[in-house]
Backbone as CSV, one residue per row, in Angstrom:
resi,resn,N_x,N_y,N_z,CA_x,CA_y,CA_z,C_x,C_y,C_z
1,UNK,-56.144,-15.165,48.754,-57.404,-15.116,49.442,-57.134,-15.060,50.940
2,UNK,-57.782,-14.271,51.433,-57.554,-14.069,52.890,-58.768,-14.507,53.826
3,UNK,-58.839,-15.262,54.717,-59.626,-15.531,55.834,-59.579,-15.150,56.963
4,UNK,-60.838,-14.747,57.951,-60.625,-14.168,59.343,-60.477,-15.696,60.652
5,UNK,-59.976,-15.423,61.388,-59.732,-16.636,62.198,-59.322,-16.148,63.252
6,UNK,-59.916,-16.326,64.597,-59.728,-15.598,66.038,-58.555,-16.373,66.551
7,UNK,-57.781,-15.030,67.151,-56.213,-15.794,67.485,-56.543,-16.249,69.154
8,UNK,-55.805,-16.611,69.827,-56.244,-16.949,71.244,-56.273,-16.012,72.061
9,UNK,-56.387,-14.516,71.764,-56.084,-13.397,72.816,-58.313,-12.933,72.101
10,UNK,-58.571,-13.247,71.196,-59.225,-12.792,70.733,-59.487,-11.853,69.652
11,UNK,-58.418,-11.465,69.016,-58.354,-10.219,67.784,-58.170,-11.135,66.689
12,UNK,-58.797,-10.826,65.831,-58.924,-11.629,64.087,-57.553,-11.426,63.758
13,UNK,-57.242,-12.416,63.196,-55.960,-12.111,62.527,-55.908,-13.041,60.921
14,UNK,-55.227,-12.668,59.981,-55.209,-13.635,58.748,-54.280,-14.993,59.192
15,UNK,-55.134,-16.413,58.214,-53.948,-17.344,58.491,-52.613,-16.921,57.632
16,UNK,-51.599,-17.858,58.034,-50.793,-18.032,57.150,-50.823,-18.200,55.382
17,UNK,-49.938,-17.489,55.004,-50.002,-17.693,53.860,-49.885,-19.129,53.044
18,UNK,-49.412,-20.001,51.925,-48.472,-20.751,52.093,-47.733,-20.788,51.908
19,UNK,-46.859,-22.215,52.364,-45.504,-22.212,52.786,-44.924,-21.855,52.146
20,UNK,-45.046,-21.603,50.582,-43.521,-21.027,49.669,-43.389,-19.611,49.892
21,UNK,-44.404,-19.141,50.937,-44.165,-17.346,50.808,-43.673,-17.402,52.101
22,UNK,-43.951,-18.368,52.869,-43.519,-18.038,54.557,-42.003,-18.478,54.366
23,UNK,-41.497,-19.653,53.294,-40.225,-20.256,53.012,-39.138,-18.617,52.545
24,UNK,-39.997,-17.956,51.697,-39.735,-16.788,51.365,-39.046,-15.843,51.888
25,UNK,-40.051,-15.398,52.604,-39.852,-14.211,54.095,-39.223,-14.978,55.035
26,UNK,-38.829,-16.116,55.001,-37.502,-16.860,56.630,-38.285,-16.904,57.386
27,UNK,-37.354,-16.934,58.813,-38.244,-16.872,60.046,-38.174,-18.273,60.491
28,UNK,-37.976,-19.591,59.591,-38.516,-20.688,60.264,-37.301,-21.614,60.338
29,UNK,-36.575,-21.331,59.878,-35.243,-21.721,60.102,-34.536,-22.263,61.054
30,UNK,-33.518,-22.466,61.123,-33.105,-23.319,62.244,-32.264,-22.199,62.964
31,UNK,-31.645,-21.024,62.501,-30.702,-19.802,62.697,-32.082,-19.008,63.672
32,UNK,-33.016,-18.841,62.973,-34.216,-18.549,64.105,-34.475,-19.328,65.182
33,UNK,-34.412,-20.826,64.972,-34.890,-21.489,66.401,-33.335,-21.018,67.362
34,UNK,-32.156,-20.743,66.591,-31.297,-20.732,68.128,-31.183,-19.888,68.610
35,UNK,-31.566,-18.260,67.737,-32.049,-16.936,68.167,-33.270,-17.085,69.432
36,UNK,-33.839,-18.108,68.861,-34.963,-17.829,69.996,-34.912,-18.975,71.358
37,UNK,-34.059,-19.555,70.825,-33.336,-20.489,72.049,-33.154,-20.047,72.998
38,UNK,-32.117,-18.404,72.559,-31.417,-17.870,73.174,-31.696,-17.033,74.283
39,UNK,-33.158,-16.528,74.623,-34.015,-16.405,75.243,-33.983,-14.820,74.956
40,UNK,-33.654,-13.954,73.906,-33.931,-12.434,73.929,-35.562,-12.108,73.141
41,UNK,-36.401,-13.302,72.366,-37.485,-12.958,72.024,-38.308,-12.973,73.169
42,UNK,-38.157,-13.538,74.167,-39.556,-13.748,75.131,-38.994,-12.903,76.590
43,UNK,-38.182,-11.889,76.182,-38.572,-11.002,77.373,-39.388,-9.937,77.494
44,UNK,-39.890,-9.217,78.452,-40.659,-8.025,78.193,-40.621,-7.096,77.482
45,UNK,-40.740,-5.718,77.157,-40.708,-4.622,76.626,-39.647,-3.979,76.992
46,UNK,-39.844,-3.636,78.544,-39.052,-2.879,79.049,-37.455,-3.598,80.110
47,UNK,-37.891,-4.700,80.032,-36.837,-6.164,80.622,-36.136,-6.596,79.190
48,UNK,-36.075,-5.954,78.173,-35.470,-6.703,76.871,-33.866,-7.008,77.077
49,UNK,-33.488,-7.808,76.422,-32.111,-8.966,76.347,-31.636,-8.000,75.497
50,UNK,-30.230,-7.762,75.974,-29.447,-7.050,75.287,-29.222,-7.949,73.324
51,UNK,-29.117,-9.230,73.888,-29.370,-10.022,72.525,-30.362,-9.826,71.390
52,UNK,-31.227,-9.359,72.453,-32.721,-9.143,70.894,-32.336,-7.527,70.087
53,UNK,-31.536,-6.401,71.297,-31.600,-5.774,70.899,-30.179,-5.925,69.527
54,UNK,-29.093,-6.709,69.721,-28.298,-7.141,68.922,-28.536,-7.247,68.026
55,UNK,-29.899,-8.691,67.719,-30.195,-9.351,66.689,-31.139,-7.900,65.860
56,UNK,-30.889,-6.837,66.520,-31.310,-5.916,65.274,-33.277,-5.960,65.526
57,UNK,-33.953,-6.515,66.674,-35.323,-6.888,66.780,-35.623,-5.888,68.258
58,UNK,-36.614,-5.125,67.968,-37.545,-4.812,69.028,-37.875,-5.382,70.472
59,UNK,-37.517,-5.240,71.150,-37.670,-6.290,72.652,-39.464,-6.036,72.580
60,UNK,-39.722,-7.415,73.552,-40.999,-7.575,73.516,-41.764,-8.174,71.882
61,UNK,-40.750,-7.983,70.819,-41.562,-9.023,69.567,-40.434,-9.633,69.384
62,UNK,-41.388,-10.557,67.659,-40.679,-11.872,67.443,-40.383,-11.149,66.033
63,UNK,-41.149,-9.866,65.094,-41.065,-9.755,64.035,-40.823,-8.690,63.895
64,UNK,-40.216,-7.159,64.386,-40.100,-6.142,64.461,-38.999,-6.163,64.636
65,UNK,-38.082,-5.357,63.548,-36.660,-5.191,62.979,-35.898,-5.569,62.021
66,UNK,-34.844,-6.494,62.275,-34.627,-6.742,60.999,-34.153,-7.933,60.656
67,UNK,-35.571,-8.636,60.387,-35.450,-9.714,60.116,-36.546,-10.404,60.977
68,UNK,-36.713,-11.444,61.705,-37.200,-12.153,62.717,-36.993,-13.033,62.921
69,UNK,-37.067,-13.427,64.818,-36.844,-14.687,65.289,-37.857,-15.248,66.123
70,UNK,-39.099,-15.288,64.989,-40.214,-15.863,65.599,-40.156,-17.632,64.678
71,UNK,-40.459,-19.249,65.601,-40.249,-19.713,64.999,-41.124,-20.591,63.906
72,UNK,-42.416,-19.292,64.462,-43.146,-19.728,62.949,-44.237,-18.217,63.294
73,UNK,-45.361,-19.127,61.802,-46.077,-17.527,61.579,-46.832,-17.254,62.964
74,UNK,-47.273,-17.855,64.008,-48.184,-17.698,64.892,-47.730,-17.449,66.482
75,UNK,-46.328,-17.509,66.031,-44.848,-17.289,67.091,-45.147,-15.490,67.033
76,UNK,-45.760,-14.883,68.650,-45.547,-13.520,68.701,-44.867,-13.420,69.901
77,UNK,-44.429,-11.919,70.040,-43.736,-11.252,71.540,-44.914,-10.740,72.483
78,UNK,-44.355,-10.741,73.366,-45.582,-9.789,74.565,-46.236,-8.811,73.983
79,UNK,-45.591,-7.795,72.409,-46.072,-7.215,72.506,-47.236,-7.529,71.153
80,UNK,-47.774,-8.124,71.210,-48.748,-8.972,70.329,-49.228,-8.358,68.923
81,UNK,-49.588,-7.132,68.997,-50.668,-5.897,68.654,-49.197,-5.547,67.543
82,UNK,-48.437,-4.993,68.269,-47.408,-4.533,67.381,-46.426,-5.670,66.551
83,UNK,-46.373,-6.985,67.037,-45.989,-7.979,66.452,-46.689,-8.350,64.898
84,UNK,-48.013,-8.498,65.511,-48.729,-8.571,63.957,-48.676,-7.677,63.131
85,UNK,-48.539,-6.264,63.541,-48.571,-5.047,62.395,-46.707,-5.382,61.962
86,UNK,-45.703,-5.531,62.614,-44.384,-6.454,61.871,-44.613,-7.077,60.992
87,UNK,-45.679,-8.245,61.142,-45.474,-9.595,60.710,-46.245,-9.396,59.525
88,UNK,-46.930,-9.078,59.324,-47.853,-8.564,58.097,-46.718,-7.857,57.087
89,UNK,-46.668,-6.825,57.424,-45.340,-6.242,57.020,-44.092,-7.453,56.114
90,UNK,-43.467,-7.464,57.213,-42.645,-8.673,56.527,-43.498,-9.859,55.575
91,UNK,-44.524,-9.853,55.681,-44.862,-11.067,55.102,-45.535,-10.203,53.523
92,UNK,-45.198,-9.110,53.172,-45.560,-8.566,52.109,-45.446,-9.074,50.924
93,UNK,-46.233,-9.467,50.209,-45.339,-10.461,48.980,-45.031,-9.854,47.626
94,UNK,-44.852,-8.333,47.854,-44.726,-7.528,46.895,-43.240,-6.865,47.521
95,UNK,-42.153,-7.255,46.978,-40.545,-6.467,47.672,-39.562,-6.845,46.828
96,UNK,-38.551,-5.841,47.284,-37.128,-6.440,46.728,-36.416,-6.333,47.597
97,UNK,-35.666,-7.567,47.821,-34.406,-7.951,49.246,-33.516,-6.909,48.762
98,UNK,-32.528,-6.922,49.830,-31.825,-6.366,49.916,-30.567,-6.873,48.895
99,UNK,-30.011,-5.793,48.645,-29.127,-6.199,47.318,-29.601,-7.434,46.122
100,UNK,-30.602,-7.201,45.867,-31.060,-8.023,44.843,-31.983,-7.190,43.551
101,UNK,-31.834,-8.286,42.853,-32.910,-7.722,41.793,-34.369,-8.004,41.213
102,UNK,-35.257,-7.934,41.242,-37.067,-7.997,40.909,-37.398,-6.403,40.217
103,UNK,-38.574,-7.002,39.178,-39.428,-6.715,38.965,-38.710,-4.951,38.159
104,UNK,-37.565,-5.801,37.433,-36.732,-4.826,36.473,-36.022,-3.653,37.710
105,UNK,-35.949,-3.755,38.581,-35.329,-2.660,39.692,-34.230,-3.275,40.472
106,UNK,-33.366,-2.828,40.932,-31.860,-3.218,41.510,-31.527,-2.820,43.118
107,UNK,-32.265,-3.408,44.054,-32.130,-2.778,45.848,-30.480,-2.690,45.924
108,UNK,-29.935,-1.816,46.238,-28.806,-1.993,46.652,-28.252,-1.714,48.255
109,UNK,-29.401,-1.249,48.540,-29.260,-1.169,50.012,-29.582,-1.755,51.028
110,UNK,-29.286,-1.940,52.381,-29.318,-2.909,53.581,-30.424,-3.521,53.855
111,UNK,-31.423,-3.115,53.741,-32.698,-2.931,53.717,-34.044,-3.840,52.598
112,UNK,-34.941,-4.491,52.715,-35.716,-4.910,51.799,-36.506,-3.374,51.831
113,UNK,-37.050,-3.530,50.414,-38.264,-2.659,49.921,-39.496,-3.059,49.288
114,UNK,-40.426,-2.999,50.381,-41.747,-3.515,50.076,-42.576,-2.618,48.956
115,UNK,-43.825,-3.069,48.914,-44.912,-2.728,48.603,-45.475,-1.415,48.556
116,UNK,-45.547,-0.125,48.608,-45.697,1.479,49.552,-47.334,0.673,50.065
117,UNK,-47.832,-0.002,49.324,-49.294,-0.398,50.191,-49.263,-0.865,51.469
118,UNK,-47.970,-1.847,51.642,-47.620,-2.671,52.723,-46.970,-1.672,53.593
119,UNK,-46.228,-0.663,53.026,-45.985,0.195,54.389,-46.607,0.988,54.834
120,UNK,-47.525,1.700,53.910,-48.733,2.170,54.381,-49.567,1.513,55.443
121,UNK,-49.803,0.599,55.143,-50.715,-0.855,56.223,-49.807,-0.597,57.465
122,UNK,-48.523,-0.759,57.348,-47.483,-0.877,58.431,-47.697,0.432,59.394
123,UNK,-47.639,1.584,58.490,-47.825,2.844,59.174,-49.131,2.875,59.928
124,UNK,-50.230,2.620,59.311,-51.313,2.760,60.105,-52.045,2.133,61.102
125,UNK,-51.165,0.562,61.095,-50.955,-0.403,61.831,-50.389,-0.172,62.955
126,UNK,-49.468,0.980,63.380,-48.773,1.383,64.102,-49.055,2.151,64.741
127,UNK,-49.960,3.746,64.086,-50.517,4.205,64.127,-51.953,4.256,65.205
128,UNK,-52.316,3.009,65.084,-53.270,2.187,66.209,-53.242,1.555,66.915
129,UNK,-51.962,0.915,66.981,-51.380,0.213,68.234,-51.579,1.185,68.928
130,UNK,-50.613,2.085,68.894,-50.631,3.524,69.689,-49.835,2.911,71.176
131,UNK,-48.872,2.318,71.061,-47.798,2.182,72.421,-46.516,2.826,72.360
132,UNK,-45.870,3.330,73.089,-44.228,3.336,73.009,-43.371,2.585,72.173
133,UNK,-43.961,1.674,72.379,-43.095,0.803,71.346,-42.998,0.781,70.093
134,UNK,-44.481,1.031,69.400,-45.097,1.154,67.771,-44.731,2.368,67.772
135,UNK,-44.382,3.383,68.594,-44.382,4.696,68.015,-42.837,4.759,67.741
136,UNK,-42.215,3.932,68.843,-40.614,3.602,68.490,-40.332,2.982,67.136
137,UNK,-41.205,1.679,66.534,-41.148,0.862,65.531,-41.528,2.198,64.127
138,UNK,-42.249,2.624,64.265,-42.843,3.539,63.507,-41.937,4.886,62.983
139,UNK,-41.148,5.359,64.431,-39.967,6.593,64.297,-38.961,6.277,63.729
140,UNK,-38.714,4.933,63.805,-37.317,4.233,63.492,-37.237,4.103,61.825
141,UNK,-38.764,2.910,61.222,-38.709,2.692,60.227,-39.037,3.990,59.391
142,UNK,-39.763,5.002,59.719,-40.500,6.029,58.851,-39.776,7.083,58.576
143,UNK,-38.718,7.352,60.360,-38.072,9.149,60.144,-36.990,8.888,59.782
144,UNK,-36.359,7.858,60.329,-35.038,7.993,60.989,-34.266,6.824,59.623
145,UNK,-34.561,5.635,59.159,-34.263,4.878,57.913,-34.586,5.048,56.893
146,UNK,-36.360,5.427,56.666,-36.704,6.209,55.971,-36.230,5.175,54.077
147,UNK,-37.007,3.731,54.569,-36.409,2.289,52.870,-37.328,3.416,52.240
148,UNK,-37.264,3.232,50.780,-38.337,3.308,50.041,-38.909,2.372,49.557
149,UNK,-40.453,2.667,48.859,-41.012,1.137,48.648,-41.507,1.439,47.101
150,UNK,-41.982,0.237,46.783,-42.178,-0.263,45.499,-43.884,0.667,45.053
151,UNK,-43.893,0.841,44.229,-44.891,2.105,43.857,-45.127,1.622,42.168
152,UNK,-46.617,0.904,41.932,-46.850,0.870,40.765,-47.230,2.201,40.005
153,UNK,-46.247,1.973,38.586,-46.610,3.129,37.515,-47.195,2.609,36.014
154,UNK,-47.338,3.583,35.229,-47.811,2.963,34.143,-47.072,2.308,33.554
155,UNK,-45.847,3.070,33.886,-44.738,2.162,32.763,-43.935,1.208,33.596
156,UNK,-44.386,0.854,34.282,-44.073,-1.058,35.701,-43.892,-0.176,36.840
157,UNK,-43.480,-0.928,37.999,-42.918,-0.553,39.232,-41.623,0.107,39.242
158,UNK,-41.846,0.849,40.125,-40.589,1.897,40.559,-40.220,1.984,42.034
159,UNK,-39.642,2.457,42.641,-39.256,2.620,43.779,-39.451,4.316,44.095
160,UNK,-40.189,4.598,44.986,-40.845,6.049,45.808,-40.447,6.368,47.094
161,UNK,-40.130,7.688,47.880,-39.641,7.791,48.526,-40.074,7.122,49.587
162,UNK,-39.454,7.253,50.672,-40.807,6.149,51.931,-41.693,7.625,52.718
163,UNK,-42.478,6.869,53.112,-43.645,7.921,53.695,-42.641,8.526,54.768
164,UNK,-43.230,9.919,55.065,-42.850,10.312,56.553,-43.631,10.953,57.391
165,UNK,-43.298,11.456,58.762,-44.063,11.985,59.492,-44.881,11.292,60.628
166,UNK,-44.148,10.229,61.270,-44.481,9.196,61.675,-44.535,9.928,63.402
């Protein structure tokens, strides 16, 4: 069940899920608090820490790339707009991690594979940000990595190519 709840900038955003899905998706960890210790989540966009770009994360967010070092769900980057279309994302509760197995299918690659609904959301989420940055987040995950995602069929879930044209 989802509820609307005004964040402090003013844009609705959903609460948190609970904790066994946020325990789920990481993020709250203690490997996150020293990532973000470290001071590469809270620089600008265009001022980003060579560290954030390390940790494999988007300068300017806390949840864009791979993985996140936000140190909880309500933890965003400067770039706010595109943080939440991340964080949603990651917080998909329909995936298979990376090298693991769900839902009779086998990920073997670097990469989790969500939902195609959730990347859809992601795409169009991005789509409306409409910054440099989302269009970067967007080129990266859509043209250029290109996961595939989880795609219900009649006969269970499968894995489908990932969208493109980003």
């Amino acid at each position: 069940m989802w509820y609307r709840v005004e964040s402090s900038d003013g844009e609705a955003e959903a609460p948190p899920e609970p904790v066994s899905w946020l325990g789920a998706a990481g993020g709250a960890g203690g490997a996150a608090r020293a990532r973000l210790d470290a001071g590469g989540a809270h620089a600008g966009l265009l001022g980003g820490s060579p560290l954030t770009l390390l940790q494999g994360i988007i300068p300017g967010t806390k949840w864009c790339g791979t993985g996140d070092i936000a140190a909880n769900y309500h933890d965003l980057g400067a770039a706010r707009r595109l943080d939440r279309c991340c964080r949603t994302h990651d917080l998909c509760p329909t995936k298979v991690r990376a090298f693991s197995h769900r839902y009779n299918l086998t990920n073997n690659s670097l990469y989790s594979k969500s939902h195609c609904k959730c990347d859809d959301m992601l795409f169009d989420c991005l789509k409306a940000t409409n910054t440099s940055a989302a269009h970067l987040m967007g080129h990266i995950y859509f043209n250029i990595v290109q996961v595939p995602c989880l795609d219900d069929a009649p006969s269970g879930r499968k894995f489908r190519d990932a969208k493109q044209g980003f």
